[in-house]
N, C-alpha and C positions, 0 to 999 in steps of 0.2 A: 303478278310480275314474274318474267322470266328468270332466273338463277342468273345467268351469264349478265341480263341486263341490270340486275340488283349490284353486280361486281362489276361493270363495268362501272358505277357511281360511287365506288370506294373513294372516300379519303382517307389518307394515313392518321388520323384523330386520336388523341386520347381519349379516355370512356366519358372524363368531364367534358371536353371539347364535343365531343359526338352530341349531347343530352342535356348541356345544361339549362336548368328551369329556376327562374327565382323563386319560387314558391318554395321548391325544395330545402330543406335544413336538414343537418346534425343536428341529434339530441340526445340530452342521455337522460335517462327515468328520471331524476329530477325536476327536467324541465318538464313535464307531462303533468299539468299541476293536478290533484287534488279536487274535487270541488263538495266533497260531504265529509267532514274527516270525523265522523258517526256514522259512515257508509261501513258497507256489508262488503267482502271479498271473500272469493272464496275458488280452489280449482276444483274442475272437474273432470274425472278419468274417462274416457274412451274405454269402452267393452268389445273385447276381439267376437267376432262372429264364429262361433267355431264349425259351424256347420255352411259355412260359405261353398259355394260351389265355383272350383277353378275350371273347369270346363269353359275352353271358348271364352276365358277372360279379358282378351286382348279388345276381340270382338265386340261383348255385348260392353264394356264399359265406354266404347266410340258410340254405340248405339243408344244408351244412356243419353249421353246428352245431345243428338240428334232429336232423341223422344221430350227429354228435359227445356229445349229450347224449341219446340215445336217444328223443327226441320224436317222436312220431308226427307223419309235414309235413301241414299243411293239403293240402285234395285242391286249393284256387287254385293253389297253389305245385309242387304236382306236375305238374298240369297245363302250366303254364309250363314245369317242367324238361323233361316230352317233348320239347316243341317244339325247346328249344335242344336235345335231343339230335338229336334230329332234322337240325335245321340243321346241324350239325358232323358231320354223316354217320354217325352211332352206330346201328346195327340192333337196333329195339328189337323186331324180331318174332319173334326168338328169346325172347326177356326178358318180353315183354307178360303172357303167360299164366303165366309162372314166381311161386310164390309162396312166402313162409318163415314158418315158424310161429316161434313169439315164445313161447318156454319162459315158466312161470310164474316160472320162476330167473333169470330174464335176467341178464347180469352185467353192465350197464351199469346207474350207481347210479341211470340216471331212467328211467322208462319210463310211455306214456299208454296204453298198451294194458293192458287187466284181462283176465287168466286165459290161455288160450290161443287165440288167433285168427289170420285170415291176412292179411296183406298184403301188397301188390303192392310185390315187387322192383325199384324205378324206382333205376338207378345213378347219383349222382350223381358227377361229373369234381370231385375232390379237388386238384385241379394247387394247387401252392402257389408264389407270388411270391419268396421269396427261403429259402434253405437253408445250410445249417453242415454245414462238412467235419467228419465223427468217422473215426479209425482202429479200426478192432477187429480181434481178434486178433495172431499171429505168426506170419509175417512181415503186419504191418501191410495189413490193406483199407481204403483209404479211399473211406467210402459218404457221400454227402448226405443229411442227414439235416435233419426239421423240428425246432426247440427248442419243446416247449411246456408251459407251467406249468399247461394246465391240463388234463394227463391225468400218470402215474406209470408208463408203462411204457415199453422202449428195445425195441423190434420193427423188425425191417427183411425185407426181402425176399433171400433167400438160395437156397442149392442145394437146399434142399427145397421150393420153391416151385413150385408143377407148371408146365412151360413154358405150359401153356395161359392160366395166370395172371400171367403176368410180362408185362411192354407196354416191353421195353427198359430197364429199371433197372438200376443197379449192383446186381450181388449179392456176399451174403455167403457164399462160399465154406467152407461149414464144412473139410471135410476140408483145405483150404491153412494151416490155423491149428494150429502145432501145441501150441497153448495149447487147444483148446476140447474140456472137458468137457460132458458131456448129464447133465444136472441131473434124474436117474432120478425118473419118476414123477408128474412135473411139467411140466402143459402152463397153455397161456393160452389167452384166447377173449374174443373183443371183439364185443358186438352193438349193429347201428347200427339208426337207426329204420326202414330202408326193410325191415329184415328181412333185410339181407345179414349179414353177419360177416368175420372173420380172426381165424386160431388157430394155435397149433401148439405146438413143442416148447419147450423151456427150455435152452440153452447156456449154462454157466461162461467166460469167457476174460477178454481181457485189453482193454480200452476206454479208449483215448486223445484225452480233447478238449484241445486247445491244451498238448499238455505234457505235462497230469496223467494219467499211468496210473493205472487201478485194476485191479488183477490178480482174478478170479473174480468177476467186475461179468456178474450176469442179464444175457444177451442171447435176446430172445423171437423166434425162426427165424418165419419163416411157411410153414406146411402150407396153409393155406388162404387167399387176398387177397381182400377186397371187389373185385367189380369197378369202385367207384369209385376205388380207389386202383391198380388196375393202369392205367387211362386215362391216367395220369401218369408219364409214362417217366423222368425227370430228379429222382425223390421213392424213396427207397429206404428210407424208415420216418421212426420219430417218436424223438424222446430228451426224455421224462418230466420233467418239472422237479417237479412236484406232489409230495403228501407219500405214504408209503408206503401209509398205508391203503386207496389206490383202486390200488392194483398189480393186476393182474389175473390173476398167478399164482397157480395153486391145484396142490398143495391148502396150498403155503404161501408169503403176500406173501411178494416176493424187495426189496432197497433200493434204492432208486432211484439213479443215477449220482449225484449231488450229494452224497444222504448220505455214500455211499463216501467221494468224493471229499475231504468236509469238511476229513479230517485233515491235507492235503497243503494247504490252504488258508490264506494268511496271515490272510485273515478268511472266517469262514464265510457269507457272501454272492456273492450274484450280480448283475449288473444288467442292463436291459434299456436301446439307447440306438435304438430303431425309427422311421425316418427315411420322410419319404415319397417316394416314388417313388423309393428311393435304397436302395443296402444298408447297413442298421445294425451295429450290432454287439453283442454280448453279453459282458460284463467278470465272470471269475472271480478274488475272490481280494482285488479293489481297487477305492477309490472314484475316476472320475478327473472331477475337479470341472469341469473343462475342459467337459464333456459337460453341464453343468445351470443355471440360472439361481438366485441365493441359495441360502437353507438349506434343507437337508431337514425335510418334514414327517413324520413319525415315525406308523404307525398300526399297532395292532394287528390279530392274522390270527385268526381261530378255525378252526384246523386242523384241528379235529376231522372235519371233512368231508373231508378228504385235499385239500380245494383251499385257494388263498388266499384264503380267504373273510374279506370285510370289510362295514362296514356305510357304504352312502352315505345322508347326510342328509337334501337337501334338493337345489333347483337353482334359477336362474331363465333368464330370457330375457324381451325386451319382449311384453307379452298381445297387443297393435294394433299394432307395428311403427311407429310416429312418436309415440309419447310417451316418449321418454328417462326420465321418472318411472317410469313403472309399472317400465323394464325394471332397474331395483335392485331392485325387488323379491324377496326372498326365498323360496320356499315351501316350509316340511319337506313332506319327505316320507321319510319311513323306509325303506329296501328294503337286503334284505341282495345281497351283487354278488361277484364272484370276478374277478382278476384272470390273464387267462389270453390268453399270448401264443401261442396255438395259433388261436382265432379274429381274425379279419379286422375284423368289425363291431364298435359300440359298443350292443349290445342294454340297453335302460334300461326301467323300468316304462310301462305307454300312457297313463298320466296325464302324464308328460314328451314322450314322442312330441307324443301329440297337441296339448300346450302349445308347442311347438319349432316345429311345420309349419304351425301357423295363422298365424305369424308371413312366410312365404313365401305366396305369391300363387300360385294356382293348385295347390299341391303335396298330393297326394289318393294315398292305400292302393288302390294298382291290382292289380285281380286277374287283369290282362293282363299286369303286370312284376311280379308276387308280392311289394309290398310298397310301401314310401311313394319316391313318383316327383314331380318339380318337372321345372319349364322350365330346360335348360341353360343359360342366363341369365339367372339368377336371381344374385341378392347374396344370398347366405347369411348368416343373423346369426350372431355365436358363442353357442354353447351353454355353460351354467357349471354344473359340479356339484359340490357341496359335499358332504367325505369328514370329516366332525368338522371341523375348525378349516381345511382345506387346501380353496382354491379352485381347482378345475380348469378351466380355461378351455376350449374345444374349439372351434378359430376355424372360422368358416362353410367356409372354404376345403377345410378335411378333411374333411366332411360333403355335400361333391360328390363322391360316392365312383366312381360308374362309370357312361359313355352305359347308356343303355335302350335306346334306338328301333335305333341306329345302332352298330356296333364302332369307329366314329373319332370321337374325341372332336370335331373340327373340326367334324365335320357332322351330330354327334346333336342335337337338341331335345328330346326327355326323358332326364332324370337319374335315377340310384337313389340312393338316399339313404344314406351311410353310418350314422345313424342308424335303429333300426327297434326295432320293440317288442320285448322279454323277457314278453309276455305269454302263457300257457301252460308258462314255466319256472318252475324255483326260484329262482330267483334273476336277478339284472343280470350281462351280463356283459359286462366292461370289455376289448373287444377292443384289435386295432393303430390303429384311428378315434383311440382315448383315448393307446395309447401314441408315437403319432406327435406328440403333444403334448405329453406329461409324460414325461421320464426316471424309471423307476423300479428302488428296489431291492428284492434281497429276501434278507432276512435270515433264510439256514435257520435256524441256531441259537437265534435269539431269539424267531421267527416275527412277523415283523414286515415293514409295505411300508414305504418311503421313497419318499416322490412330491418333483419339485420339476420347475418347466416345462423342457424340454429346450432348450438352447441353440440359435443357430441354424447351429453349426458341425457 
């Protein structure tokens, strides 16, 4: 949708007029019953990466979930990624000529590629900012592991990981665990869009986050690593938050850690409390109200897609940047969005993008920094997107996502924009941009989100 034609369909709306859904409630942690009051709760801190690489961060976290959602990358954004690999000293002249065919099965549920063709293997550096200690097996390994809601499977890098493939990780040590069974017959296999992969076998054992054991909880070994995920020494896999149905074990879905987990839960919820520049933390089991401003907004999830899949409304922000009128304004806009703390960015429909950036002075879709770039000097406006009846605010401040030009923030002049289009996906996806803003929960058992602004504790 063109910008101008999105505004030409303004009505003057309030946020509830714009959005409203019966479904939707105010709640406050009371009303969020309970249902083991023998359940186990318990939070869990997020570990800063300290060796994270800010090089080209703007970049490879768009490329992320291009890879993460099987999206075939723009060749601008490719292009850009050499570079930074480049810079960071990555030998891409082994890799240049390497290509992978893109089965017509692919097992990642998106894919832009039709039938079988080739594409060039360009690795993108997966390093991630902050990680959660899980134990697995017996006697207990404890590996770092990413949380994210929006993938369903617990893979880590372990002894079967060819050494060629490993870049310094914790591993999981099968044979040290005298819990872990091989789940006969049953492998996995993850395809990203560059045309790399990671697969391997399927282990039974025993998986301890914050307390909660779950005895014979899928653990997905890796035989084979993207080599964007070996580039990340201090990242030893992913732990699935999403719903069973994108599990990636064949030839049968295994349950994701949470479902197990549920019954050991005083309430079958999780919550997300993701802090900027800061380590958050992840709450099983309990609400802790300390963590949110007022009441929760209550929306429903169509999990039928195995993600948290919801519907955002509408949004605004000022059209000319000095008329206080216009920037009330309202404007639906229907798009269905998944909320998924596994990506970085707040990817949104380009009829929002592009109504957001017009709003900043000078800020233009560079095909020299692979996406929407402004003056590190820039006054960022807040951005507001309306989820049915729940206004989400996203102050300008989190929307300066990472220098461009320069690796020090002190001395960059171009910004990348924590904001960028969801154009060529299915959907919006409401990354850590969004949750650095709004506390959210999530309610496996009733499949439901709970948003409310994140305190500033």
């Amino acid at each position: 949708m063109k910008f101008w034609a999105a505004v030409a369909a303004v009505s003057l709306l309030t946020a509830t007029e714009a959005a409203a859904a019966p479904q939707v409630l105010q709640a406050n942690p009371s009303d969020v019953k309970s249902r083991n009051i023998e359940g186990r709760s318990f939070k869990l801190a997020q570990i800063k990466n300290v060796h994270f690489n800010q090089h080209g961060k703007g970049p490879r976290a768009l490329a992320a979930v291009y890879e993460k959602y099987d999206i075939e990358l723009p060749e601008t954004l490719l292009t850009v990624l050499r570079q930074i690999l480049l810079d960071i000293g990555f030998d891409l002249r082994a890799r240049s000529l390497m290509s992978a065919r893109t089965p017509d099965n692919a097992t990642a549920p998106y894919n832009n590629n039709t039938g079988q063709g080739e594409v060039t293997a360009t690795p993108i550096p997966f390093d991630v900012e902050y990680l959660t200690p899980v134990d697995i097996g017996n006697p207990p390994q404890t590996l770092p592991l990413c949380f994210d809601t929006g993938s369903s499977d617990l893979w880590v890098f372990s002894s079967n990981t060819p050494v060629s493939q490993q870049g310094g990780q914790k591993l999981f040590h099968i044979d040290n665990s005298t819990s872990a069974q091989k789940l006969q017959n049953h492998t996995w296999s993850i395809r990203y869009g560059d045309g790399s992969g990671s697969s391997g076998e399927v282990y039974l054992d025993t998986v301890d986050v914050g307390g909660i054991k779950v005895e014979n909880q899928a653990v997905e070994t890796a035989n084979q690593v993207s080599s964007s995920f070996t580039r990340d020494e201090h990242s030893s896999g992913i732990l699935g938050l999403g719903f069973q149905s994108i599990n990636m074990v064949r030839p049968n879905k295994q349950k994701t850690f949470i479902d197990n987990a549920l019954k050991s839960l005083a309430m079958p919820l999780f919550t997300a409390n993701i802090r900027k520049a800061a380590e958050g933390n992840y709450n099983f089991g309990f609400i802790d109200e300390t963590e949110y401003l007022g009441n929760l907004t209550m929306i429903p999830v169509d999990a039928a897609s195995g993600y948290w899949k919801f519907k955002g409304t509408a949004f605004s922000t000022g059209f000319n940047g000095t008329n206080s009128a216009i920037s009330d304004i309202v404007v639906p806009l229907e798009h269905p969005a998944i909320a998924d703390t596994g990506t970085t960015l707040l990817m949104i429909p380009e009829a929002i993008v592009q109504a957001y950036y017009r709003q900043v002075a000078n800020a233009y879709d560079s095909k020299i920094y692979g996406g929407w770039v402004f003056p590190c000097n820039s006054t960022l406006p807040d951005l507001t997107l309306y989820i049915s009846s729940y206004k989400a605010v996203i102050p300008g401040e989190l929307i300066n996502f990472a220098p461009a030009d320069l690796d020090d923030p002190a001395t960059a002049t171009i910004c990348y924009g924590g904001v960028q289009s969801s154009r060529g996906f299915p959907f919006a996806i409401y990354g850590n941009v969004f949750f650095k803003a709004h506390w959210t929960m999530f309610h496996v058992e009733e499949k439901k989100l709970g948003f409310a602004p994140r305190s500033g504790e």
